[in-house]
C-alpha positions as CSV (number, residue, x, y, z in Angstrom):
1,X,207.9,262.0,227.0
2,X,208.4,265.4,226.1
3,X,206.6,268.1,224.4
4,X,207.9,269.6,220.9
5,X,206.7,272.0,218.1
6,X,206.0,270.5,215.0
7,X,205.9,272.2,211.5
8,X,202.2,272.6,210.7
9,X,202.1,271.2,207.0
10,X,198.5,269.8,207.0
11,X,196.3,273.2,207.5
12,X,193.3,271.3,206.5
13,X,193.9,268.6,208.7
14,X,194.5,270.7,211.7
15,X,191.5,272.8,211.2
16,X,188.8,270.4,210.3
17,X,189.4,268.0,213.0
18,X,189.4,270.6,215.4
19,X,186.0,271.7,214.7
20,X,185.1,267.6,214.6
21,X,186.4,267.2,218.2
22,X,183.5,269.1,219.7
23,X,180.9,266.5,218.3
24,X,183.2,263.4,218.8
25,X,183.7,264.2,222.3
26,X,179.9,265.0,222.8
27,X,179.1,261.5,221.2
28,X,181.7,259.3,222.9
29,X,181.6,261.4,226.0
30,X,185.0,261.5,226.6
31,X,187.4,265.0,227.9
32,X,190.1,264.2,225.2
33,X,190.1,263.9,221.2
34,X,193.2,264.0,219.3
35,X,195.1,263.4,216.1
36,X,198.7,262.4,215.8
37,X,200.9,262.1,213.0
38,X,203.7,259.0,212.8
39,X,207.3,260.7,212.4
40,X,210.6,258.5,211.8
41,X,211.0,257.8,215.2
42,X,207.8,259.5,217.2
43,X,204.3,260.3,217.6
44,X,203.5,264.1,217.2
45,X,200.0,265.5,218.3
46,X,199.1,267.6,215.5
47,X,195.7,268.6,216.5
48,X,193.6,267.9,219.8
49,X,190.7,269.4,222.2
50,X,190.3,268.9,225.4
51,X,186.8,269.7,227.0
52,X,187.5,270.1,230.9
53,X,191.2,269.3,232.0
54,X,193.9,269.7,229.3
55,X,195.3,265.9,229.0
56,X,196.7,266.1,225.5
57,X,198.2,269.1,224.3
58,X,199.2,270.5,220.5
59,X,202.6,269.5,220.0
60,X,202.8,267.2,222.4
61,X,205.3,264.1,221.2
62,X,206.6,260.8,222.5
63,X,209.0,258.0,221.1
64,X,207.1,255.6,218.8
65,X,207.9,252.7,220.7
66,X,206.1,253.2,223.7
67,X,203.0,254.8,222.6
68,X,199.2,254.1,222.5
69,X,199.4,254.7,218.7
70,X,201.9,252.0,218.3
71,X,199.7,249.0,219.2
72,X,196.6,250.7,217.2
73,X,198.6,250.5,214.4
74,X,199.9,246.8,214.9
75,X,197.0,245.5,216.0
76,X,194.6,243.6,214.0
77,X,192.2,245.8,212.5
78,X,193.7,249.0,213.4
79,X,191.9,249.9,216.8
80,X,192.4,249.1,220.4
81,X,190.4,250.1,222.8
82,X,189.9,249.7,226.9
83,X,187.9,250.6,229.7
84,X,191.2,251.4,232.0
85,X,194.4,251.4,230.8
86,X,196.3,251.3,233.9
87,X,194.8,247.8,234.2
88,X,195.1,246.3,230.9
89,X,198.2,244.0,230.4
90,X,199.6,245.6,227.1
91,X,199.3,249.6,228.8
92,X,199.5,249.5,232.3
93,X,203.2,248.9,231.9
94,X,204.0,251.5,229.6
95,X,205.8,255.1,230.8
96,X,202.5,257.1,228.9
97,X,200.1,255.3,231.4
98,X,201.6,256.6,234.3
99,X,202.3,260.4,233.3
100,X,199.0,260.9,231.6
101,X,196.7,259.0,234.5
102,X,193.7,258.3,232.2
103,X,191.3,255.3,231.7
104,X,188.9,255.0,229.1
105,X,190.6,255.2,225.6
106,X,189.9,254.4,221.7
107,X,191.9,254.8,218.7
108,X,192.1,253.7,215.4
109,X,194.7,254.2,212.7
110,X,194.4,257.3,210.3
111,X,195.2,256.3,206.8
112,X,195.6,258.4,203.3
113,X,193.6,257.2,200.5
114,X,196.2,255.3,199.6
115,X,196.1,253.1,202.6
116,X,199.4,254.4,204.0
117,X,199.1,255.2,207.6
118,X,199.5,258.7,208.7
119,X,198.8,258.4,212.5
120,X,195.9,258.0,214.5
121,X,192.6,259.4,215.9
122,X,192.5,259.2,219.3
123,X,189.5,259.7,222.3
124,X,190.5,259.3,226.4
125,X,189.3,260.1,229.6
126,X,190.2,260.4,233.0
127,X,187.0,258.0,234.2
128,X,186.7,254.2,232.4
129,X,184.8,254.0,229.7
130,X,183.4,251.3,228.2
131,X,183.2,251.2,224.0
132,X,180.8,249.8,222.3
133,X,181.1,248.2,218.5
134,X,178.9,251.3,217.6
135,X,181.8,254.0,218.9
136,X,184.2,251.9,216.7
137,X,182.2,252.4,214.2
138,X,181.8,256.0,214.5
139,X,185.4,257.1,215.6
140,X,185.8,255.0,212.4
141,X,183.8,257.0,210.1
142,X,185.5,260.3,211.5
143,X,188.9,259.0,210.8
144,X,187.7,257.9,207.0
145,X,186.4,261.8,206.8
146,X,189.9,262.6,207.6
147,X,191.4,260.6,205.1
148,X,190.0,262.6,201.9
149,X,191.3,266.1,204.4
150,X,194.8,264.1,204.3
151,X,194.8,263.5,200.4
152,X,194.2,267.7,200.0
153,X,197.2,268.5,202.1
154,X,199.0,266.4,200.1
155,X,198.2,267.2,196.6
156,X,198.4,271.0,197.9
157,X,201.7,270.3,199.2
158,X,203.3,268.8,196.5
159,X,201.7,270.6,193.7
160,X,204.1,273.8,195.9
161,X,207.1,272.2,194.9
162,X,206.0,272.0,190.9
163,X,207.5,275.3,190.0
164,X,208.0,278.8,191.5
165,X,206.7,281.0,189.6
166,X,208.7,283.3,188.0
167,X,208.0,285.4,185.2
168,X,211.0,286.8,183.2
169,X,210.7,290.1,181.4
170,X,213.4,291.5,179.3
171,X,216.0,294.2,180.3
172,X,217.0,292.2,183.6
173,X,214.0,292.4,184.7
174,X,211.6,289.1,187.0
175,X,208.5,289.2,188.8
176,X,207.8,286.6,191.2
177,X,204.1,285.8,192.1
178,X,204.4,284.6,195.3
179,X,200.6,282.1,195.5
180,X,199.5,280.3,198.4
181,X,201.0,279.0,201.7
182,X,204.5,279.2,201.6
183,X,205.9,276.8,204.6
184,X,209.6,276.6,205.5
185,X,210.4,273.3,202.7
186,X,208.7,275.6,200.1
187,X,210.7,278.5,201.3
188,X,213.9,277.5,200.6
189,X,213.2,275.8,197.0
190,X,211.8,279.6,196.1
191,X,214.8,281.3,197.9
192,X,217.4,278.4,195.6
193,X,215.2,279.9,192.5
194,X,214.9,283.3,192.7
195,X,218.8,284.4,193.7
196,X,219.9,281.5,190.6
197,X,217.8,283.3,188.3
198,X,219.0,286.9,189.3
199,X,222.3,285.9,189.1
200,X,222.0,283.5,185.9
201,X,220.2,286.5,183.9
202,X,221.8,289.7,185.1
203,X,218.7,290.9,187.1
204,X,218.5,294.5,188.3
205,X,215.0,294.6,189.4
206,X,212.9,292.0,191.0
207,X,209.5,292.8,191.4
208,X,207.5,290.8,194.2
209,X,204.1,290.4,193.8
210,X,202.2,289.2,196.8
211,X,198.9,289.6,196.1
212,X,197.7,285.8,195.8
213,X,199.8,284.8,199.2
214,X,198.3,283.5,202.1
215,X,200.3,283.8,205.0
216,X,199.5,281.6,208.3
217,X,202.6,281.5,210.9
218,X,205.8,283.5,211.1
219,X,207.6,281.0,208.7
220,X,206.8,283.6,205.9
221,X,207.9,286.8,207.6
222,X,211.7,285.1,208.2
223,X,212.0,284.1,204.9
224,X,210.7,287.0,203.1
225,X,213.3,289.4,204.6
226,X,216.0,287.2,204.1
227,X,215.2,286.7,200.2
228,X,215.1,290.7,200.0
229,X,218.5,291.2,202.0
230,X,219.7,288.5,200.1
231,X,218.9,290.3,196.4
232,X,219.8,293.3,198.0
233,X,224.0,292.1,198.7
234,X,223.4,291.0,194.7
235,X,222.9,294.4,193.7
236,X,219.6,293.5,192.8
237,X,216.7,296.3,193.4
238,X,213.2,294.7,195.1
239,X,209.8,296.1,194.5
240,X,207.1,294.7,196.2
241,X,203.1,294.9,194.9
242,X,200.0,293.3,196.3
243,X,200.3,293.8,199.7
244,X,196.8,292.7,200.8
245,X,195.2,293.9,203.8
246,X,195.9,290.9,205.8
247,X,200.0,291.2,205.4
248,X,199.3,295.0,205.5
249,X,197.6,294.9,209.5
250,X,200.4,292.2,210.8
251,X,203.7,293.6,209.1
252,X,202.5,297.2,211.1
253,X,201.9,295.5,214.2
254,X,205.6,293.8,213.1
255,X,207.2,296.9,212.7
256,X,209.8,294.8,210.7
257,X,208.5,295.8,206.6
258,X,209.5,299.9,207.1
259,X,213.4,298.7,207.9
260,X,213.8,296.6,204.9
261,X,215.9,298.7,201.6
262,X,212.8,297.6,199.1
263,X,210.3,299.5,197.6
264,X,206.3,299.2,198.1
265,X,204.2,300.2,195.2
266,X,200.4,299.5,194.4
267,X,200.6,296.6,191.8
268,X,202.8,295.0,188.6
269,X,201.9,298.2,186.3
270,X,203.5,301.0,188.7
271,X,206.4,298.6,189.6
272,X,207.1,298.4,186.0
273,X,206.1,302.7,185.6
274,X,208.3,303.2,188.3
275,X,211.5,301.3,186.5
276,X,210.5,303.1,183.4
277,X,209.4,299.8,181.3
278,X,206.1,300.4,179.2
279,X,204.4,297.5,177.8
280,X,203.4,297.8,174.3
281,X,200.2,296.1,173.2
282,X,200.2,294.4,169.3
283,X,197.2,295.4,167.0
């Protein structure tokens, strides 16, 4: 077993269930709750909470095949649950049940809406505990909460990959709205866009608007100053608007916006003053 960083995709996910932990561990009385996520070949921890001793950390991963989550997910009715897994037959054998050292456990299988399984929802404990058909029940309902939080990650992350949103304006002139969360898939897809269409329409000045972004890891930062250095080598000028006061308080702790070659101007209308473009209403 070993312990990696995932790519936080599902915000929601991850922030909902933490504040959920709290009250499933209070109900089930159990140290550990935790939600994992089934990759190609492993189980990643994508959000957990611990109450006492840390058991399960964020991040934590093992190999599919000799996890707890495996025989959740293959077993008839997508739970499994035990009072002590170091003396049931199907766990007491397994790598997990040594390293971790806990009894009590329940999981069941976290599905979309869809029915496709995404992982699972997991509660253990250092002491046995015995589960009634009631904490099914309600582990269940917890998961099926999770479901709908799994179906707004999703439509939010594929709805990223729709278009990027540039706006052309004659005279080699683009703006670029950046909107939202913009992870390291969506990253490079807006990157591909925005140096084809400088180069495919003679762009001099590409004006950044940043005013609708929402910015929650350091996955941002990298890929901003690497689209700017990367216009920059294209002969193309960068003006940036909308700095909010969010991106504003972390780039000066950062340090890293003052050595970039781009200019930073208030909004859209003195980037466009500033290259001398006026836009002329019709009567």
């Amino acid at each position: 077993m070993n312990s990696k960083k995932t790519i936080p995709v599902f915000y929601s996910l991850r922030s909902l269930s933490s504040k959920l932990f709290a009250l499933i561990s209070d109900q089930l009385n159990v140290n550990t709750a935790y939600v994992t996520r089934r990759g190609e070949t492993a189980m990643h921890v994508l959000s957990s909470f611990n109450k006492e001793e840390e058991i399960i950390p964020e991040g934590y991963s093992v190999e599919y095949g000799g996890t707890y989550c495996r025989l959740i997910i293959m077993n008839e009715g997508d739970v499994m649950h035990t009072s002590n897994l170091m003396t049931q037959a199907v766990t007491k054998e397994l790598e997990v049940t040594g390293q971790l050292n806990v009894k009590g456990f329940l999981g069941v299988t976290l599905k979309d809406l869809k029915g496709n399984v995404f992982g699972t929802l997991c509660v253990m404990d250092r002491e046995e505990r015995k589960f009634s058909e009631a904490d099914v029940a309600y582990l269940r309902s917890m998961a099926d909460i999770l479901s709908y939080v799994i179906e707004l990650d999703e439509t939010k992350y594929n709805m990223s990959f729709l278009s990027v949103p540039i706006i052309p304006i004659k005279n080699g002139i683009s703006i670029l709205s950046l909107q939202g969360i913009v992870d390291d898939d969506r990253s490079h897809q807006i990157l591909s866009d925005v140096l084809h269409d400088a180069a495919d329409n003679d762009i001099d000045y590409f004006i950044i608007d940043l005013s609708k972004l929402l910015v929650h890891d350091d996955t941002f930062s990298d890929f901003f100053y690497q689209m700017i250095n990367a216009l920059n080598l294209m002969g193309v000028e960068t003006i940036i608007t909308g700095v909010t006061p969010v991106f504003a308080r972390e780039q000066v702790d950062k340090m890293d916006l003052q050595v970039l070659n781009t200019r930073i101007v208030k909004d859209i209308q003195s980037a466009l003053d500033y290259i001398g473009y006026t836009l002329i209403q019709k009567r």
